[in-house]
KESEBA-700589 format. One line per 3 residues: number of its first residue (from 1); their letters; for each residue x, y, z of N, C-alpha, C. Coordinates in Angstrom, 1 decimal. Last residue first. Example, Ala and Ser with C-alpha at 12.3 -4.5 7.8 and 13.67 -1.06 7.14 Angstrom:
! residues 2
2) sa) 12.8/-2.2/7.1/13.7/-1.1/7.1/12.9/0.0/7.9; 13.2/-5.7/7.8/12.3/-4.5/7.8/13.2/-3.3/7.8
This chain:
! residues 275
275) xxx) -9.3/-5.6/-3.6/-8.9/-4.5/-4.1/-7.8/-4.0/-4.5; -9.0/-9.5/-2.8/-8.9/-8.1/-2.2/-8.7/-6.7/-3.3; -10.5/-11.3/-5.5/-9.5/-10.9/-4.8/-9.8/-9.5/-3.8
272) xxx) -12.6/-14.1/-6.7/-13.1/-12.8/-6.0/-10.9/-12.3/-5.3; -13.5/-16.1/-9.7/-12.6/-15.7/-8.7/-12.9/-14.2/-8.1; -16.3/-17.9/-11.1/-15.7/-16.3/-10.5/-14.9/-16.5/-9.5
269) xxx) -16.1/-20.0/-13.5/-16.2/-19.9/-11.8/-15.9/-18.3/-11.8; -17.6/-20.9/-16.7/-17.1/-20.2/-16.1/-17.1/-20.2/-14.6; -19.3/-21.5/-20.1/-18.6/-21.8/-18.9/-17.6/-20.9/-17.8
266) xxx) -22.0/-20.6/-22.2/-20.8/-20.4/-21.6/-20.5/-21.4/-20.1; -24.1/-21.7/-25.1/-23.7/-21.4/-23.2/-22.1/-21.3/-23.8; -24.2/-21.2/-27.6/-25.5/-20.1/-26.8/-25.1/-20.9/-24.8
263) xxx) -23.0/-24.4/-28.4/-23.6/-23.0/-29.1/-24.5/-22.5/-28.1; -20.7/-25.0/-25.3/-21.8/-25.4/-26.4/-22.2/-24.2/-26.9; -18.8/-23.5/-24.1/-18.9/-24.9/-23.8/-20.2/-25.7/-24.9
260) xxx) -16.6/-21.3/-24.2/-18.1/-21.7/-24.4/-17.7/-22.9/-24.5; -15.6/-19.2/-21.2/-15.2/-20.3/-22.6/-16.5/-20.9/-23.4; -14.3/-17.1/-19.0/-15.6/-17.2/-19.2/-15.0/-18.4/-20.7
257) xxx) -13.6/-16.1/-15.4/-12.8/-16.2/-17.0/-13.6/-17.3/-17.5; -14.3/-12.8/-13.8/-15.3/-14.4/-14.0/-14.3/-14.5/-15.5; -13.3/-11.6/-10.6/-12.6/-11.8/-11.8/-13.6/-13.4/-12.5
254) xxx) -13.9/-9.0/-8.5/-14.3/-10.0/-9.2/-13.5/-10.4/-10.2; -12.3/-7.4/-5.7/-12.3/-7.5/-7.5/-12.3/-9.1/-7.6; -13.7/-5.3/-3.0/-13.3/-6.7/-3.7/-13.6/-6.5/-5.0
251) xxx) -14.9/-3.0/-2.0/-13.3/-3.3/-1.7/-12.7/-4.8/-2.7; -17.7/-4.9/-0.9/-16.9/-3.5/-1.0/-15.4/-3.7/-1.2; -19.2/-7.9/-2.9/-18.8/-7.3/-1.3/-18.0/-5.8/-1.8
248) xxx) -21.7/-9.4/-4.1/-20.8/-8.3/-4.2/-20.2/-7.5/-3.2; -22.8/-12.7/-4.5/-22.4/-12.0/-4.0/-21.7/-10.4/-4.2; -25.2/-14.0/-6.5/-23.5/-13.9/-6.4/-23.7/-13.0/-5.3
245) xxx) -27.1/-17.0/-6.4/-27.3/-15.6/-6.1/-25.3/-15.7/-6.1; -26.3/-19.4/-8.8/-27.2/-19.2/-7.5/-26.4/-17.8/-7.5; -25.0/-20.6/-10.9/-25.5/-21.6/-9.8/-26.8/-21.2/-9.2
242) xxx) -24.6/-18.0/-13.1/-23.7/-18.7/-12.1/-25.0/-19.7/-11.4; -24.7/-18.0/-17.0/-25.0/-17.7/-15.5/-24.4/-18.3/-14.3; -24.2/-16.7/-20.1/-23.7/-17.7/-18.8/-24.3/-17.3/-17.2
239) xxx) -24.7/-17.4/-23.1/-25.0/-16.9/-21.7/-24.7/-17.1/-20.9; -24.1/-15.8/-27.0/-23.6/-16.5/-26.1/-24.6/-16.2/-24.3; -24.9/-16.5/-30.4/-25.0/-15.4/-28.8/-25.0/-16.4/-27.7
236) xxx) -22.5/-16.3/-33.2/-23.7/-17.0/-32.0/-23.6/-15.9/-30.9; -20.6/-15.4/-34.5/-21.4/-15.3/-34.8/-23.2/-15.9/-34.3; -18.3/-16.0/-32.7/-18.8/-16.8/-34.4/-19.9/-16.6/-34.6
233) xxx) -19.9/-14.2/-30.1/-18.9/-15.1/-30.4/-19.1/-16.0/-31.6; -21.4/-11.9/-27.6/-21.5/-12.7/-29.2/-20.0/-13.2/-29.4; -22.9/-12.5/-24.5/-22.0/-11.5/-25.2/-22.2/-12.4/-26.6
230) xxx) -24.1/-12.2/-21.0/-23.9/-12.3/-22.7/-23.2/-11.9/-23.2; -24.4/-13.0/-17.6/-23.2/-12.3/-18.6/-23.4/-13.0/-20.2; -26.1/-12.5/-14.7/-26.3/-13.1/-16.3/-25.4/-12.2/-17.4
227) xxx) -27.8/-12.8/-11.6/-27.0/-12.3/-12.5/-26.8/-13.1/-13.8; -29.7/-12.9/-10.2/-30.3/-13.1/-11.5/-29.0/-12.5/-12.4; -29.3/-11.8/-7.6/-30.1/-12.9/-7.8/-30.2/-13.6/-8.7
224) xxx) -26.9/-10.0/-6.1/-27.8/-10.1/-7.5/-28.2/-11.8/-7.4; -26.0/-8.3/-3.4/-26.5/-9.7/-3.6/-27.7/-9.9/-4.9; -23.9/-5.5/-3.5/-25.2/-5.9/-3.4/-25.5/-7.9/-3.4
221) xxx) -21.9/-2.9/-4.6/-22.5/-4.1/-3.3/-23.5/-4.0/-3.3; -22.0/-1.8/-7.9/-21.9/-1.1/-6.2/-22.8/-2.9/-5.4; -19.4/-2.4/-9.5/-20.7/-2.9/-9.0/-20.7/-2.6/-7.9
218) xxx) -17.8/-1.7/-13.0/-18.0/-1.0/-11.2/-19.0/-1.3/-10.7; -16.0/-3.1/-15.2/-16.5/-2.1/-14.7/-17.4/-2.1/-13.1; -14.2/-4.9/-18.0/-14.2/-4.5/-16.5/-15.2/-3.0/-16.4
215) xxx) -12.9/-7.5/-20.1/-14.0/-6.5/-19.9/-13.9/-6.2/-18.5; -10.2/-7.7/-22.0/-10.4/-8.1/-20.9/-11.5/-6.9/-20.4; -8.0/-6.9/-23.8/-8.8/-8.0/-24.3/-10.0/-8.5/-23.0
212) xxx) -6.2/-5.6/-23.2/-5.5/-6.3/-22.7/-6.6/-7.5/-22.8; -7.2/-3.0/-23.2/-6.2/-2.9/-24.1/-5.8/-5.0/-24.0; -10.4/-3.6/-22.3/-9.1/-3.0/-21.6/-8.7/-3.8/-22.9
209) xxx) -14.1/-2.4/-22.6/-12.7/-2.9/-23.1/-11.8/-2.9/-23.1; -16.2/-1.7/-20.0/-15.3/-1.0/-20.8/-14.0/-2.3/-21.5; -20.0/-3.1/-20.1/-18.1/-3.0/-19.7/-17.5/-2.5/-20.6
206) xxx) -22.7/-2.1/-20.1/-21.9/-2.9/-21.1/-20.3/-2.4/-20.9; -25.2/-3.8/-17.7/-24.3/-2.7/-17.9/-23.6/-3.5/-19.4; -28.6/-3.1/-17.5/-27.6/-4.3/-17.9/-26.5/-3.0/-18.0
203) xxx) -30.2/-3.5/-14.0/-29.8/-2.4/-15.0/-28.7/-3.5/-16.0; -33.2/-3.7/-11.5/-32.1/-4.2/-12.1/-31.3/-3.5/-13.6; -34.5/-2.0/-9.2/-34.5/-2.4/-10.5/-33.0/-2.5/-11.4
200) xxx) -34.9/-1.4/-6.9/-34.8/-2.8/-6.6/-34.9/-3.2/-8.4; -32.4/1.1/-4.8/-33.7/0.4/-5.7/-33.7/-1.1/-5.9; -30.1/1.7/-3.7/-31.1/1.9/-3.2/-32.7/1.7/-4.0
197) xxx) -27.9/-0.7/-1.6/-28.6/-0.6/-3.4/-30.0/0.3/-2.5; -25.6/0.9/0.1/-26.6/0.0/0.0/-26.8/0.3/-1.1; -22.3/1.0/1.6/-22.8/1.8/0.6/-24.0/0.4/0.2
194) xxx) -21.5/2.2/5.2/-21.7/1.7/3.6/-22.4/2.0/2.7; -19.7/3.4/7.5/-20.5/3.6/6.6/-20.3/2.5/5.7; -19.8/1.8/10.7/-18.4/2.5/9.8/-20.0/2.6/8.7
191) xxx) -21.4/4.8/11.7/-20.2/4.1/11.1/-19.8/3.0/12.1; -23.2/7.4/10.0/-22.7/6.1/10.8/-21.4/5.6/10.8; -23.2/9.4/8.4/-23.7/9.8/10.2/-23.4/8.6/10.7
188) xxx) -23.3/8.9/5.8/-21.5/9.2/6.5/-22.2/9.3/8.0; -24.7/6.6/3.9/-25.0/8.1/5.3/-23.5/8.1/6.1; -25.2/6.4/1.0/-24.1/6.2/1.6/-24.6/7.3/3.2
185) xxx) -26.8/4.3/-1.6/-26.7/5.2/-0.3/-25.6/4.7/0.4; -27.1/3.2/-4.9/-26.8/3.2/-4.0/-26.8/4.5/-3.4; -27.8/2.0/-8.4/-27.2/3.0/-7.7/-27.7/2.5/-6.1
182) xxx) -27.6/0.0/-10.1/-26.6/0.7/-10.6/-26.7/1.7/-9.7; -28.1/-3.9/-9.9/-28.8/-2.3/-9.8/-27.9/-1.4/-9.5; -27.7/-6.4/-12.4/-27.0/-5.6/-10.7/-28.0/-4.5/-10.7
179) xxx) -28.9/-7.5/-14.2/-29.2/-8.3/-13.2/-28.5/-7.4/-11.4; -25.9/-8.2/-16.8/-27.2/-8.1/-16.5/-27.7/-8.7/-15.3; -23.7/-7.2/-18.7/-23.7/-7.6/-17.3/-24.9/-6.8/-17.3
176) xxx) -22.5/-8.0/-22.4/-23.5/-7.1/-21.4/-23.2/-7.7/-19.9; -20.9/-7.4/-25.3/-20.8/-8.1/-23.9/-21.3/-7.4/-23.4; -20.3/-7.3/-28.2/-22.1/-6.9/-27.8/-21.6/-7.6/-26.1
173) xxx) -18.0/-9.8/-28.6/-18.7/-8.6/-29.0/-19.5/-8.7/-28.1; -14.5/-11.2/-29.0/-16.2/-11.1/-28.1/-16.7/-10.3/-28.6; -12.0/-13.5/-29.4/-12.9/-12.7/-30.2/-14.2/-12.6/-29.7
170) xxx) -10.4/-14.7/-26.5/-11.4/-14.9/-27.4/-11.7/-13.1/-28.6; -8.4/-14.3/-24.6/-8.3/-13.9/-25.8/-9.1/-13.7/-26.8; -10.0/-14.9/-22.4/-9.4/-15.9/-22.6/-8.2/-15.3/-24.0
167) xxx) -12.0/-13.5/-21.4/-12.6/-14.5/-22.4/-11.3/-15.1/-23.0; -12.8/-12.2/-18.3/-11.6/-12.7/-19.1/-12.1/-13.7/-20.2; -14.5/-9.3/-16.9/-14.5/-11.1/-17.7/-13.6/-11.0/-18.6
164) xxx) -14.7/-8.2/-13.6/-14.2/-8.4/-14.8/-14.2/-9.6/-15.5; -15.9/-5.9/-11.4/-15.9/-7.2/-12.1/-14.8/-7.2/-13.5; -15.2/-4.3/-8.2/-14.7/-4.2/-9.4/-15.1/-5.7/-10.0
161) xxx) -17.5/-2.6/-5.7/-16.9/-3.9/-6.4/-16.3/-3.8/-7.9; -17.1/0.1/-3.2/-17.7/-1.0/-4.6/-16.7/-2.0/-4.8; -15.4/1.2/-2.0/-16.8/1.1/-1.5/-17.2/0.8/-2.2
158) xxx) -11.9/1.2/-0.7/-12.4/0.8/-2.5/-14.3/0.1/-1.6; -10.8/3.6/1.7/-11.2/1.6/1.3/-12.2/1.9/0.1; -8.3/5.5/2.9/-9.6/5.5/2.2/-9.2/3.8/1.7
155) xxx) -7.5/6.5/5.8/-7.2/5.1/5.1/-8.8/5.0/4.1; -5.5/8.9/7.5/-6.9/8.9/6.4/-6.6/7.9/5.8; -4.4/9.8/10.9/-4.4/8.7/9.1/-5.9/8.9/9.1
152) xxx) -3.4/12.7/11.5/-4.3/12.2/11.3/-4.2/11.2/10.2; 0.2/12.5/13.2/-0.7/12.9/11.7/-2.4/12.1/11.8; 2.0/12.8/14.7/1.4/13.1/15.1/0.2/13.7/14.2
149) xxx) 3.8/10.6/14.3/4.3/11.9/13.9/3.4/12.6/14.6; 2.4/8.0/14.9/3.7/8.5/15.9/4.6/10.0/15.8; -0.7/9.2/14.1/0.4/8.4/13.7/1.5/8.9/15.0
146) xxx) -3.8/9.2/16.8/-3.1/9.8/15.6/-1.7/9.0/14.7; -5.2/8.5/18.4/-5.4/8.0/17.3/-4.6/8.4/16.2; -5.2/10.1/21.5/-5.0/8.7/21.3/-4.7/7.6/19.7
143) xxx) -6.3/12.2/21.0/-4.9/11.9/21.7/-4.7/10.6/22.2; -7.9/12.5/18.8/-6.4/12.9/18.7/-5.7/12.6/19.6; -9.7/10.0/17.8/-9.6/10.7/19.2/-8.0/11.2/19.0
140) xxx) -12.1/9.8/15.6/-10.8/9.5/15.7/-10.0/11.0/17.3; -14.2/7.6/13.9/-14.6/8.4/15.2/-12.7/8.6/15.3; -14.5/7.5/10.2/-13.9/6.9/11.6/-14.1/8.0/12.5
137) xxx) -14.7/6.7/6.5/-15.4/7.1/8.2/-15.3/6.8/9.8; -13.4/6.5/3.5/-12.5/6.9/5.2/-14.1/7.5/6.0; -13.7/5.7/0.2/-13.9/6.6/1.5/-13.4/6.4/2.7
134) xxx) -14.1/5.9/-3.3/-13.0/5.9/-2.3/-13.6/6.3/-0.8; -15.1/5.0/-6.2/-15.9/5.7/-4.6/-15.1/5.2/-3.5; -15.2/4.2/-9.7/-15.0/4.5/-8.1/-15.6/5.2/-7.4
131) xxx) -15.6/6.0/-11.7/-17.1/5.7/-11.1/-16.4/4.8/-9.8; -13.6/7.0/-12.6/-14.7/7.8/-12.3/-15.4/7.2/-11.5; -12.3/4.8/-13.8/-11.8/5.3/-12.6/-12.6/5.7/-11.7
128) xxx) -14.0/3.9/-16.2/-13.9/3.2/-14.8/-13.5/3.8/-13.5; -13.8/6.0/-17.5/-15.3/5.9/-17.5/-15.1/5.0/-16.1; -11.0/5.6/-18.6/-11.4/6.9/-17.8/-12.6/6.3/-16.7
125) xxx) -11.6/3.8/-20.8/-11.2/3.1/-18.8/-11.4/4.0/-17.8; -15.1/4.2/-21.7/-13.5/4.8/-22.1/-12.9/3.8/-20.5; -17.4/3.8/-22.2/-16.9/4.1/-22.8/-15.2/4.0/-23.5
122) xxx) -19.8/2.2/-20.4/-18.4/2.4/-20.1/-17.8/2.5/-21.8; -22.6/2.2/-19.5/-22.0/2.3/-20.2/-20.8/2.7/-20.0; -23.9/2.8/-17.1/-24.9/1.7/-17.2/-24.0/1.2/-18.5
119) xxx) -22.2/3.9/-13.9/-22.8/3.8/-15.4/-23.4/2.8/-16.2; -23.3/3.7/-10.3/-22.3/3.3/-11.6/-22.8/3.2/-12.7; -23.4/6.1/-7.8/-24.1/5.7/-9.1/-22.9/4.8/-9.6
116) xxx) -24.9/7.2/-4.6/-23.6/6.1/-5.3/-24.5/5.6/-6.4; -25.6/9.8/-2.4/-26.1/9.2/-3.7/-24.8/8.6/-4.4; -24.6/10.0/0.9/-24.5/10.4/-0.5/-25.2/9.3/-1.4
113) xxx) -26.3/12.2/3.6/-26.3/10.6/2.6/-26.1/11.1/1.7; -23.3/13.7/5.6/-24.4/13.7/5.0/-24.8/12.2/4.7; -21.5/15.3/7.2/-21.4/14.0/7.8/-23.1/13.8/6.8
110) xxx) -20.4/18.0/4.6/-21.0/18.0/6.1/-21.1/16.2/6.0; -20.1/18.3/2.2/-19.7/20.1/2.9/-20.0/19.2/4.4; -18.4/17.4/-1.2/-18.7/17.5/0.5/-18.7/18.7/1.4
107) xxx) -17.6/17.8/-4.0/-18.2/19.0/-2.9/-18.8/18.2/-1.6; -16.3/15.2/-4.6/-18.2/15.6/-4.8/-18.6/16.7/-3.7; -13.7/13.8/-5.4/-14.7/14.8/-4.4/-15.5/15.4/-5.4
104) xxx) -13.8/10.3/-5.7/-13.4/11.3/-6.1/-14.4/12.3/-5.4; -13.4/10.1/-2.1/-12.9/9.9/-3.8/-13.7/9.6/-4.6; -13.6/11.1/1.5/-14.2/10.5/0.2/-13.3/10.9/-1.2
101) xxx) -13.7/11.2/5.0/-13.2/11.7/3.5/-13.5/10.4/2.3; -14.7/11.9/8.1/-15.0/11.4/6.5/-14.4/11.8/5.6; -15.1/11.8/11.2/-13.6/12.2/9.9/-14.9/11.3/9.0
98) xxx) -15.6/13.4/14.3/-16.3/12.3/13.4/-15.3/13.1/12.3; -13.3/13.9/17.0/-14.2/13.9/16.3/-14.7/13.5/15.1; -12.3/13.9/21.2/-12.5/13.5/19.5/-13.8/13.8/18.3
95) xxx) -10.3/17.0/21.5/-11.7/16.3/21.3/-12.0/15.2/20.5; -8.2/18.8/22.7/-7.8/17.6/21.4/-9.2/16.4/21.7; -8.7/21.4/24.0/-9.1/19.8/24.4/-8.8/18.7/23.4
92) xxx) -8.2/22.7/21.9/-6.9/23.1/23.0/-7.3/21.6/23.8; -9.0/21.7/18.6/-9.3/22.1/19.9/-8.3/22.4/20.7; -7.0/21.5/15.8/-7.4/20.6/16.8/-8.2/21.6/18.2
89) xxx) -7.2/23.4/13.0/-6.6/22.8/13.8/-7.6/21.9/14.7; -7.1/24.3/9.2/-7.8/23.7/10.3/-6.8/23.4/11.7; -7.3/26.6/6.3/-6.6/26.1/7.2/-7.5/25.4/8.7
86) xxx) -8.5/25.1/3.0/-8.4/26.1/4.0/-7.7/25.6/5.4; -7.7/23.8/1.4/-8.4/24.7/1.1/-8.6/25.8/2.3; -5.0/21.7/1.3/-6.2/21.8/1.7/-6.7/23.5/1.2
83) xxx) -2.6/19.7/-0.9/-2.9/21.4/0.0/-4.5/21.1/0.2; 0.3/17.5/-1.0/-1.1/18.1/-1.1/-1.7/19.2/-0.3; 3.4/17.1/-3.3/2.6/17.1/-2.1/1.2/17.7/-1.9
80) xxx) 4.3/16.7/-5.5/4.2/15.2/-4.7/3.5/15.6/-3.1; 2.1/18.4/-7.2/3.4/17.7/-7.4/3.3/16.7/-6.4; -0.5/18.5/-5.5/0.5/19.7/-5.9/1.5/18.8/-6.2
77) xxx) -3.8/17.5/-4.7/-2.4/17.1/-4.8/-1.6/18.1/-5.7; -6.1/19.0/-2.4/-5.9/18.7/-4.0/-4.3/18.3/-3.8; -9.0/18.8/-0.4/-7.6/18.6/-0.7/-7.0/18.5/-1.6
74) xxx) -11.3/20.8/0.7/-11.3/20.0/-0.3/-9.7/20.2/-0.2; -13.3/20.5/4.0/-11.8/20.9/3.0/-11.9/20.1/1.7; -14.6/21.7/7.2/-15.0/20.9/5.1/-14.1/21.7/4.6
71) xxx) -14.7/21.4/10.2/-14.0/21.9/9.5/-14.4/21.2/8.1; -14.8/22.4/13.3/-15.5/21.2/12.8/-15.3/22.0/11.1; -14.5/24.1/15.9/-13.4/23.7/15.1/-13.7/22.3/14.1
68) xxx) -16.8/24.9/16.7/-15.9/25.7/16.0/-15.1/25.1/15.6; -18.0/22.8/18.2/-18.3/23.0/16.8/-17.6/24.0/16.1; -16.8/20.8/20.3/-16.7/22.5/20.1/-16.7/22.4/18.5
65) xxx) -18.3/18.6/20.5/-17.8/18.9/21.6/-17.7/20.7/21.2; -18.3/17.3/17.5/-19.6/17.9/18.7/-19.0/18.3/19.8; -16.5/18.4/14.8/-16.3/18.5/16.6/-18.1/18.3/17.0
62) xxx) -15.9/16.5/11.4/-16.7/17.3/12.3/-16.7/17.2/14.1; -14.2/17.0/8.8/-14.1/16.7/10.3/-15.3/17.5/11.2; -14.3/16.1/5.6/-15.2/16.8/6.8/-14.6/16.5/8.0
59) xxx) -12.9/16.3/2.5/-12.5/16.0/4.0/-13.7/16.8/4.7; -12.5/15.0/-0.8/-13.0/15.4/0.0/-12.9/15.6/1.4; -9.6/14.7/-3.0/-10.7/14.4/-1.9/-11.2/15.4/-1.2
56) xxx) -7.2/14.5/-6.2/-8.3/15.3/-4.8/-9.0/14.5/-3.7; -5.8/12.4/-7.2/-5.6/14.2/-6.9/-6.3/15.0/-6.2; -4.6/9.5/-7.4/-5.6/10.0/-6.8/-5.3/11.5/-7.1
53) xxx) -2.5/7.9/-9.2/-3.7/8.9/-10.0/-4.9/9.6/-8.8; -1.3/6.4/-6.8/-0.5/7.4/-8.1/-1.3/8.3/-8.4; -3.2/5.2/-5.1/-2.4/6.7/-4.4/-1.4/7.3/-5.9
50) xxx) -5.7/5.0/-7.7/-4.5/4.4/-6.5/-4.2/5.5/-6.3; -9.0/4.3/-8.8/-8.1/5.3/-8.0/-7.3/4.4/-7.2; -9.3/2.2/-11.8/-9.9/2.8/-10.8/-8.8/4.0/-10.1
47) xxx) -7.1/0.6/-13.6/-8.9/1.3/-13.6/-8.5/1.3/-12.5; -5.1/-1.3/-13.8/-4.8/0.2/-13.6/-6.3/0.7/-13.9; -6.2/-3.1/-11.0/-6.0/-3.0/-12.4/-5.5/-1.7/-12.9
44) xxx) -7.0/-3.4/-8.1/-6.6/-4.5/-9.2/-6.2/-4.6/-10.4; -5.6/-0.7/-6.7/-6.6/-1.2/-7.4/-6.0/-3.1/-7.8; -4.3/-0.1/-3.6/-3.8/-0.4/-5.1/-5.0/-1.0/-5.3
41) xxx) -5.7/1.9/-1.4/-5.3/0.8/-1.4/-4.8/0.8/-3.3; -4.3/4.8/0.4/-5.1/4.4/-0.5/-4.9/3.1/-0.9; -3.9/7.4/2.9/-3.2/6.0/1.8/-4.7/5.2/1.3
38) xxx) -2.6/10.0/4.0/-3.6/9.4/3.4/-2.7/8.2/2.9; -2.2/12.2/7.0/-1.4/11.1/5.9/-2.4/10.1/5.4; -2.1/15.3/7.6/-3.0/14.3/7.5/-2.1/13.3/7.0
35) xxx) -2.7/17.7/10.7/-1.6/17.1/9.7/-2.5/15.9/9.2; -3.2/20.5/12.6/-3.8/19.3/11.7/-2.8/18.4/10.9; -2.1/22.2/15.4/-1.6/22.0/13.9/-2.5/21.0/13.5
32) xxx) -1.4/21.5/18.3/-2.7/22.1/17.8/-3.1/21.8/16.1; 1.6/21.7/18.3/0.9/20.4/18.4/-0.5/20.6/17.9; 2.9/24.2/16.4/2.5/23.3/17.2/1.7/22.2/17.8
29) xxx) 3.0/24.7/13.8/4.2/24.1/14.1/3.8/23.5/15.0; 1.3/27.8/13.2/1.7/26.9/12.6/3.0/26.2/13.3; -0.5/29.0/16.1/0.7/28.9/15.7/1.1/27.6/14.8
26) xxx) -3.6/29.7/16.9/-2.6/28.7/16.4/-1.5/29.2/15.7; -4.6/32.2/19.7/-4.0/31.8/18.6/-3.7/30.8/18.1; -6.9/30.3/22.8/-4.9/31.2/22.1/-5.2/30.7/20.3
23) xxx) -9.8/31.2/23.0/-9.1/30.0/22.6/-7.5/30.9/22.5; -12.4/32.7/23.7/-11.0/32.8/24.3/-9.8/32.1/24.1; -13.1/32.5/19.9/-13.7/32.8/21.5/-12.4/33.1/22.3
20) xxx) -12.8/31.3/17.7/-11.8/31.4/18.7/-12.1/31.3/20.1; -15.0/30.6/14.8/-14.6/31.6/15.8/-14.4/31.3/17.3; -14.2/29.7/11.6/-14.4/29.6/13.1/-14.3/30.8/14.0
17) xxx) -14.1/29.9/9.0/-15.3/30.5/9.5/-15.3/30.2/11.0; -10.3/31.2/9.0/-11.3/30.1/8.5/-12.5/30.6/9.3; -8.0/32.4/9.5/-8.8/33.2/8.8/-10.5/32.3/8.6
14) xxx) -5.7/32.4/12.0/-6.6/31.5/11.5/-7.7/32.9/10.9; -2.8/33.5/12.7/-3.8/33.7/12.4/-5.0/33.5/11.9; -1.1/31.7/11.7/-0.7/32.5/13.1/-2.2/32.9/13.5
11) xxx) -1.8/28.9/9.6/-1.2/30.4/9.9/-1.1/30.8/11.2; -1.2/25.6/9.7/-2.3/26.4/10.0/-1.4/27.9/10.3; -1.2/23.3/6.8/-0.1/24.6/7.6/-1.7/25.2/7.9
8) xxx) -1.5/20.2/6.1/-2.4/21.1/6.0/-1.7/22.2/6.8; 0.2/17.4/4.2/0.3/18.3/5.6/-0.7/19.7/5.5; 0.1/14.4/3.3/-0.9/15.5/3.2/-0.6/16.1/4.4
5) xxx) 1.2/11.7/1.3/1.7/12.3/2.7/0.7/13.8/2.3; 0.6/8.2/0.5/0.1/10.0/0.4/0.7/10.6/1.3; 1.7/5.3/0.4/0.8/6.5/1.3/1.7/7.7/0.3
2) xx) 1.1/2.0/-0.9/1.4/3.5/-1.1/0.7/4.3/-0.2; 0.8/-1.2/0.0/0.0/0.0/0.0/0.9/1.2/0.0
């Protein structure tokens, strides 16, 4: 796993919507200071967000203890290192408080429910990265949770499933994934957070085609019932189904390597790996 290193500089003089009250000044340097270190897991494929291609996120920290210092940043990467949007610190009580951050950023402003889509068409691999959903939800007690530097870790986890069909080399066309439902909820107010199907209508997707002969695209978690992978081959149409209900867990890459076994079926097991 590749980490990110993300230091946030708080000025002498904090300009941000808080207000201080009798609080002392922050002085960039001292313990008060925010600091972050992000890492991100390695995809399965070059699709999706790794710590190479990540460039932004989203960050909320939110205080119930002293809501002034409850803070929405958007972080962007600068060469090898990253900047926040605005400056933040810790309480003089180092309180603990609710963290979310998310990939790719979607104006986060607050501990909300997000709306999780995956396309129903994959164009380009671009079309895969995008439709990742990187996130981090943790209660995190600064004086107890931080790194030995004294950094807030931010451990964003892959909140979908990656599939992919290996045909082996085969000559394939017209390949559909039929039977998932293509969007989802996310309430950052819990945790740990996930991501549910929020309808119950099924959608066919038609996977992006990797340089490498090999179909892939983005299933938000769920338990499909009726899954079912077509596609064309010599000029027959090809089906394959699995046994019984599949599974789609968060964070995991499906891999189904598919053969025909007679005109109009297919053969195939799904391998499942960590992200």
């Amino acid at each position: 796993m590749k980490k990110l290193i993300l230091t946030i500089a708080v000025g002498a003089a904090m300009t941000s919507c808080s207000s201080y009250m009798d609080e002392e000044p922050v002085v960039a340097g001292i313990p008060d200071e925010i600091k972050i270190e992000v890492s991100v897991a390695d995809a399965a494929s070059r699709a999706g967000y790794t710590s190479a291609n990540l460039d932004k996120i989203d960050l909320v920290i939110f205080n119930n203890v002293n809501p002034d210092f409850s803070y929405s940043a958007v972080c962007s990467k600068v060469g090898m290192s990253w900047m926040a949007d605005k400056s933040m610190a810790w309480d003089q009580a180092r309180s603990t408080v609710s963290v979310a951050a998310v990939a790719p950023s979607r104006g986060l402003s607050s501990l909300s429910t997000l709306s999780i889509s995956v396309p129903a068409f994959y164009g380009a691999e671009s079309d895969v990265k995008n439709a990742d959903f990187l996130l981090m939800r943790r209660d995190i007690d600064p004086k107890a949770d931080l790194t030995a530097d004294g950094k807030l870790p931010i451990s964003l986890s892959h909140m979908l499933s990656k599939f992919t069909i290996d045909f082996g080399g085969a000559e394939v066309s017209s390949v559909k994934v039929e039977g998932t439902v293509l969007t989802g909820k996310c309430n950052l107010r819990r945790e740990p957070a996930t991501v549910e199907v929020s309808d119950d209508m099924p959608l066919a997707i038609a996977p992006f085609k990797t340089a490498r002969g090999t179909y892939e695209c983005m299933i938000v978690p769920q338990t499909a019932a009726k899954l079912t992978v077509t596609f064309r081959a010599g000029g027959h149409k090809y089906r394959w189904t699995p046994s019984g209900e599949v599974t789609f867990a968060p964070n995991t890459a499906y891999t189904l390597p598919l053969s025909v076994s007679a005109v109009g079926e297919a053969k195939g097991q799904m391998r499942k790996a960590r992200y």
